[in-house]
C-alpha positions in Angstrom: 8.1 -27.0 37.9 8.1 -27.3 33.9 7.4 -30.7 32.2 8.8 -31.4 28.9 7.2 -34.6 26.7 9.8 -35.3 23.7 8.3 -36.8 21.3 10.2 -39.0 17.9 7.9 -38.1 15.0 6.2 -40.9 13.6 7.7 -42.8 10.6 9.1 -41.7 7.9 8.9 -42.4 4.2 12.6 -43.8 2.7 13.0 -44.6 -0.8 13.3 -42.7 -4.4 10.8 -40.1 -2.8 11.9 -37.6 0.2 12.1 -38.9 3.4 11.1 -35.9 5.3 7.2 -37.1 5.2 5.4 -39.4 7.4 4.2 -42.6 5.9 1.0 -44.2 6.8 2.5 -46.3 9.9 3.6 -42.6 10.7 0.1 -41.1 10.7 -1.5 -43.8 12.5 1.4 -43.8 14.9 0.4 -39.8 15.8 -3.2 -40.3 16.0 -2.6 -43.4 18.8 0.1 -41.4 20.8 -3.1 -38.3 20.3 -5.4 -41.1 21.4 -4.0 -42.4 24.8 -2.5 -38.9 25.8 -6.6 -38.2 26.0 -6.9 -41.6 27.6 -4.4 -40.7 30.1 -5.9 -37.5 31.2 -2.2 -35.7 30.0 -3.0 -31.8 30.2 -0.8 -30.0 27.6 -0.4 -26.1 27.3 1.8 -26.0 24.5 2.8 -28.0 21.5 6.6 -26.9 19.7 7.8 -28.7 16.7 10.9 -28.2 14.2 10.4 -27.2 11.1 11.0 -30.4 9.6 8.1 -31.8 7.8 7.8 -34.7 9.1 8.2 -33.1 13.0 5.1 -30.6 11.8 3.0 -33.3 10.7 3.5 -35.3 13.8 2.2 -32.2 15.6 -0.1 -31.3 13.8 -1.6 -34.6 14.3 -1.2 -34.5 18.4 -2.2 -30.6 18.1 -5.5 -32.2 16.5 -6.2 -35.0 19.3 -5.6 -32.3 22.0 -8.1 -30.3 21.4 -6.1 -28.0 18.4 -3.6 -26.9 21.2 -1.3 -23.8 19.7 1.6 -25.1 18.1 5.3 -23.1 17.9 7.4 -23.8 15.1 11.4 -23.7 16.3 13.9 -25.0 14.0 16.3 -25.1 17.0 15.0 -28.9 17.3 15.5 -30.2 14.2 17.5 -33.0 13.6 21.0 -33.0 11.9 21.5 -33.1 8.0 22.0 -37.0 7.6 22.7 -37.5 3.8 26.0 -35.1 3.7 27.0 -36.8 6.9 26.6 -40.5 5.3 28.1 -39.2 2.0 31.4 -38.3 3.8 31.6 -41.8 4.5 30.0 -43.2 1.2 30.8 -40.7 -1.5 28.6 -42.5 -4.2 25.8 -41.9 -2.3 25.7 -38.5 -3.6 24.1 -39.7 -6.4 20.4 -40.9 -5.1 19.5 -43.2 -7.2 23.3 -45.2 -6.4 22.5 -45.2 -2.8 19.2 -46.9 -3.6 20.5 -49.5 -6.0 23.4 -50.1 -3.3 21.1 -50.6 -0.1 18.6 -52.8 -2.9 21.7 -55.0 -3.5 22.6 -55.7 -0.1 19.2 -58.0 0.3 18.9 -55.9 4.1 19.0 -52.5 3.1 17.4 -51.2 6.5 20.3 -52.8 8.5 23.0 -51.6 5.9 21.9 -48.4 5.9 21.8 -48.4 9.7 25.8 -49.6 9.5 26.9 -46.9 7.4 24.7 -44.0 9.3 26.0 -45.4 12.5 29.7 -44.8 11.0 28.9 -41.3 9.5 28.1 -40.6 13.1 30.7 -41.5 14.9 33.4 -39.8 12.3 31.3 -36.5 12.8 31.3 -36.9 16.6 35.3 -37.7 16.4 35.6 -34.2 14.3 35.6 -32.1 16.9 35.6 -34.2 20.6 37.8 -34.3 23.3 40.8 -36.0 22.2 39.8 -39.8 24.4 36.1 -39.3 22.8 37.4 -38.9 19.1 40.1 -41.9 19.5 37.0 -44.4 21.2 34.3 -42.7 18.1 37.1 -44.1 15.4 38.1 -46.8 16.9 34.3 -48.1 17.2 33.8 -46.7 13.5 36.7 -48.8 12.3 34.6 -51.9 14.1 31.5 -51.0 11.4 31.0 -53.1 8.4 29.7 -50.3 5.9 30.7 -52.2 2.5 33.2 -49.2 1.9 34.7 -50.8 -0.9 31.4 -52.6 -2.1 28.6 -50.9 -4.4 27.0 -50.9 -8.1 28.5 -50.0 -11.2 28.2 -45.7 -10.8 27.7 -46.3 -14.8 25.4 -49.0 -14.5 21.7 -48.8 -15.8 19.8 -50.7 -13.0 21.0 -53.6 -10.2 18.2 -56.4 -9.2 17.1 -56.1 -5.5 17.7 -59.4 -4.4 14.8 -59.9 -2.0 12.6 -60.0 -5.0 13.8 -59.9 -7.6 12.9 -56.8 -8.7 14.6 -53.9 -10.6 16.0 -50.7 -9.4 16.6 -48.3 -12.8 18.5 -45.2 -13.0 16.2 -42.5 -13.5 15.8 -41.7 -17.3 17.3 -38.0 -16.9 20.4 -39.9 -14.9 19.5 -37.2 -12.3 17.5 -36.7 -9.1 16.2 -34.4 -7.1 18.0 -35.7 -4.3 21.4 -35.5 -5.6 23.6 -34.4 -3.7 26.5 -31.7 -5.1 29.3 -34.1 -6.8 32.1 -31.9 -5.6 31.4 -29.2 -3.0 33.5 -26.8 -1.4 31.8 -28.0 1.6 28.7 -29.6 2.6 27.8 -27.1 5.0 27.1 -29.4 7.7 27.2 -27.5 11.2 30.0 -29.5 13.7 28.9 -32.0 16.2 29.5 -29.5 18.9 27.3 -27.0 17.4 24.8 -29.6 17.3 24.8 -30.1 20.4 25.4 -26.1 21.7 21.5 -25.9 19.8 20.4 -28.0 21.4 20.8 -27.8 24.8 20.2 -24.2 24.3 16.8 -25.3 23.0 16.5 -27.4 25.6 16.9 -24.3 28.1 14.6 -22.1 26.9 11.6 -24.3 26.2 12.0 -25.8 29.7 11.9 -22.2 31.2 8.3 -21.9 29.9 5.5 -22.5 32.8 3.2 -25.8 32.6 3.4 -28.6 29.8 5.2 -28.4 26.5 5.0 -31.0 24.0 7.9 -31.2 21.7 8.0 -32.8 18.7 11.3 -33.5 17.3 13.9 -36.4 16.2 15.9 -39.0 17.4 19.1 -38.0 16.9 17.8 -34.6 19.0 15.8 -35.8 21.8 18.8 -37.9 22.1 21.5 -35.5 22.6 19.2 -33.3 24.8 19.1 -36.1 27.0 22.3 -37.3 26.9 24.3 -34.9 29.3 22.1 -35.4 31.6 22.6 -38.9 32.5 26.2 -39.0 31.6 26.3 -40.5 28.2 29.7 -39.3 26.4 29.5 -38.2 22.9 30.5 -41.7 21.3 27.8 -43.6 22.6 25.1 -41.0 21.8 24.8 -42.9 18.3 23.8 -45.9 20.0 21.0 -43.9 22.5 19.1 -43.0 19.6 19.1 -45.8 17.2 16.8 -47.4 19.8 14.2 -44.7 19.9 10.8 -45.7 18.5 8.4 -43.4 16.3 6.5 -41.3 18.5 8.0 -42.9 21.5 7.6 -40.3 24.3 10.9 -38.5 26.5 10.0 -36.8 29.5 12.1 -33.8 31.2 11.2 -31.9 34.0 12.6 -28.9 35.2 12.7 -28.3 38.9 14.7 -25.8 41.5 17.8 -28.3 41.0 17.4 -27.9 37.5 17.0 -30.1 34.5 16.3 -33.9 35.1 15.4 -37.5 33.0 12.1 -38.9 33.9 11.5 -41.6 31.1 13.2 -42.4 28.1 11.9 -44.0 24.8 8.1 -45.0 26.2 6.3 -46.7 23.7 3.7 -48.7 25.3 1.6 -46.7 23.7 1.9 -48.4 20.5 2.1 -52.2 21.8 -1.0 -54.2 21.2 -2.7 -51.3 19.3 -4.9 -52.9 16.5 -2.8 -52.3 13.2 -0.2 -49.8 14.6 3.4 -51.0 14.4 6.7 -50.9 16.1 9.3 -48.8 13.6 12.5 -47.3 14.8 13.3 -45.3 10.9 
């Protein structure tokens, strides 16, 4: 029998900067998961990450705490290309700096930004679904308040944030290095059914190996790995991994009546533990 431990990277940064880097909450978040999987006694052979950078941070934490276990790199588990997703669905937020200012303005930009991801989703899982999947997927998109016809001024010079009062500028070149291409051919996004073709095909082959693997990954991912096996249909996968915690752990075994669930989402881990939050982004 194989064991797999899925494990969410630790937080990531989100703001003007990239997000695909852990903050602080992030690294501390590692180095206690590192901590009690010593605690715990948890013998692990292997340690796989995607190539993402905040997935290879993650392990490189855990490879650290574990006594510099070899770590694989496989891309086949990183997460899907959010930002063209959500820009399908908010156009404006090509522009970086506009998606900012927007999310500033709404006073809760963490819950508004999980509105409009949560309706990129769902279109993107209605693209190419069975026909009663895609009609539930836009129906519960429809349901999602995503201020569509709501924003800033795309020729404004800054909005106020109005939690603080503070001020969120264009940047002086009217540019970022986030930007997104204003009119592309097309974004280049794989299909929700690829998506999910890499990664139960990841999935496969990593289970196949002998002993323990540690996988670091994302939610999105370790969610749609999981997913068939317990019978969650396409549309509600969105929902499954909005609840997943940073560095929560996912355990799959792999047995003579093949794959199987074991936990989902564990995070005790992180409860009680001396200035260590709770994050689910």
């Amino acid at each position: 029998m194989s064991v797999l431990i899925l494990v969410r990277h630790g937080q990531a940064t989100f703001g003007m900067g990239t997000y695909d880097r852990l903050s602080d909450h992030g690294q501390a978040q590692a180095r206690r998961l590192g901590e009690v999987l010593n605690l715990r006694g948890v013998k692990v052979d292997r340690i796989v990450s995607g190539d993402l950078d905040r997935q290879r941070e993650t392990a490189e934490i855990l490879s650290s705490s574990l006594g510099g276990r070899p770590t694989a790199i496989d891309p086949a588990w990183n997460e899907y290309d959010h930002m063209p997703l959500i820009a399908r669905v908010k156009p404006m937020y090509r522009k970086h700096w506009l998606m900012v200012a927007d999310l500033a303005r709404t006073g809760n930009p963490n819950r508004r930004l999980q509105e409009i991801i949560d309706k990129a989703l769902l279109h993107w899982v209605a693209q190419d679904a069975r026909p009663e999947d895609a009609a539930t997927a836009l129906r519960l998109a429809a349901q999602v308040d995503a201020g569509d016809d709501e924003g800033p001024d795309e020729a404004a010079q800054a909005v106020i944030d109005p939690r603080d009062g503070s001020v969120v500028r264009r940047p002086p070149a009217g540019d970022h290095e986030l930007d997104l291409p204003a009119a592309p051919a097309g974004d280049g996004v794989e299909t929700f059914t690829q998506y999910n073709d890499r990664i139960t095909a990841a999935l496969d082959a990593t289970s196949q190996q002998s002993g323990t693997t540690l996988v670091v990954s994302s939610a999105g991912t370790i969610a749609a790995a999981i997913a068939p096996l317990i019978g969650i249909p396409s549309h509600r996968w969105p929902g499954l991994h909005r609840v997943m915690v940073n560095t929560s752990v996912t355990k799959v075994v792999r047995g003579q009546r093949g794959i199987s669930l074991i936990s989902f989402n564990d995070h005790g881990h992180l409860e009680g533990a001396p200035g260590v939050k709770v994050t689910y982004r």
